[in-house]
N, C-alpha and C positions, 0 to 999 in steps of 0.2 A: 807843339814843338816836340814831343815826347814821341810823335809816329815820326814826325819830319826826322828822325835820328834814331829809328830804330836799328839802323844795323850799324851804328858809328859808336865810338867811345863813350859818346855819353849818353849812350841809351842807358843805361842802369842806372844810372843817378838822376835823368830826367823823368822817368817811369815811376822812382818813386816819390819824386818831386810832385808828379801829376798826380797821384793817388791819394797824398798828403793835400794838397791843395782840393780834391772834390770832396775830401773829410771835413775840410775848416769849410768849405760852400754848404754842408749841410751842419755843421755846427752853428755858423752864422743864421741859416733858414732857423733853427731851432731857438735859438735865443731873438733873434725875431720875432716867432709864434709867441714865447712867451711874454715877452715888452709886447703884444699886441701890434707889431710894426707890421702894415703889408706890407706883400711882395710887388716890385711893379715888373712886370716882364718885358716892356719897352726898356728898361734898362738893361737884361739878358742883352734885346735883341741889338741896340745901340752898342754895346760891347764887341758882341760878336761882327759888326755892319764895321766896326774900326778895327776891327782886325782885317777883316778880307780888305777893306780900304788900303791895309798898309801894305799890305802884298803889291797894289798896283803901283809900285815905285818903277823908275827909270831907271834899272841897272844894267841894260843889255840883255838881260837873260828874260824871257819869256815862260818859258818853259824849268828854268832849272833856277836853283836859289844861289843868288851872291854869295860868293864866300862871308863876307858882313854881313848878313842874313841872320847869321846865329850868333854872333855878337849884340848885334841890335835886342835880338828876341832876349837873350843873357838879359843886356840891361835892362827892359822893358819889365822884362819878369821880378828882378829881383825886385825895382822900384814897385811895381804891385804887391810883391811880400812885404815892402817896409811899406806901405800904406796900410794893408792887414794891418802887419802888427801894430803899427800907429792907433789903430779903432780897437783892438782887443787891449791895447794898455789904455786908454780914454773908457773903455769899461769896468779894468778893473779895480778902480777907485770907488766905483759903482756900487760896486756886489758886495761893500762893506753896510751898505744901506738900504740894499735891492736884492729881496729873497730869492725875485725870479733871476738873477745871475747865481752861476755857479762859479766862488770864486777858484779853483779846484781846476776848475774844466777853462776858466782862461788863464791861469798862471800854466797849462799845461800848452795851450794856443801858444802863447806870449812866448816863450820857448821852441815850441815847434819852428814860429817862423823865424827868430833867431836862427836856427838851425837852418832851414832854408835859405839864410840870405848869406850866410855863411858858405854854403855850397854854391849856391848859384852864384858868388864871386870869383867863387874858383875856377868855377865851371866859365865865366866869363874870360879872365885873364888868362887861362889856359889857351882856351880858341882864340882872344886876339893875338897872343901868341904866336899862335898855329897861323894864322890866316898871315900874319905880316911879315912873319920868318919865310913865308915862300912868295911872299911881293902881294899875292894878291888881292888882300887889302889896302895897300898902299895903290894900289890899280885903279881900284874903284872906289878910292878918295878923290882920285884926280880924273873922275871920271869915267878912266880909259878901261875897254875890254880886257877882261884876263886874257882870255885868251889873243890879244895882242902880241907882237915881237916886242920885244924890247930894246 
């Protein structure tokens, strides 16, 4: 989402949303290794397989992204940061008990993605905003091409 918008508004604050978000992906690896949990990489790949999946939607556009587009992703995204931080606050009851947690390093997680879901709200409401102040979301509620007359 963070290329899909590099020359728009909310490139700066997706950018470091995405930087943020591949710190806690290796934070997670890391407290992994140490709870001895593998890694399964069928789960990368299923991830990544629902995402391209979700691109192949009916919106008229083939080639260029719905204006809903970035709303969708908005929501999508924050819901995986409040999942995050759902499993980093179920750990850190943990690490009162559990050496290999660092309670430290998830009271700082646990926070991070507050902050995250907190942008990413804004970041949401802002763009549906945008998209329904000039009809085009409402367009492609009801199905119909943007670029339709009206």
């Amino acid at each position: 989402m963070a290329r899909a918008h590099r020359d728009s508004p909310l490139a700066e604050a997706l950018a470091s949303i995405a930087d943020e978000i591949a710190e806690d992906r290796e934070s997670l690896l890391g407290v992994m290794r140490r709870l001895e949990v593998p890694t399964r990489r069928y789960t990368v790949w299923a991830a990544g397989a629902a995402e391209w999946l979700g691109r192949l939607k009916s919106n008229g556009r083939l080639f260029r992204r719905s204006p809903l587009t970035s709303v969708v992703e908005l929501e999508f995204l924050r819901l995986g940061v409040e999942g995050k931080a759902a499993g980093w606050g179920t750990m850190r009851p943990l690490a009162d008990a559990d050496e290999r947690l660092d309670e430290a390093e998830l009271d700082e997680l646990i926070e991070r993605a507050r902050r995250q879901k907190r942008v990413l709200e804004e970041l949401r409401l802002r763009q549906a905003q945008e998209v329904f102040r000039t009809g085009e979301g409402e367009q492609q509620v009801r199905g119909e091409s943007v670029e339709s007359p009206r």
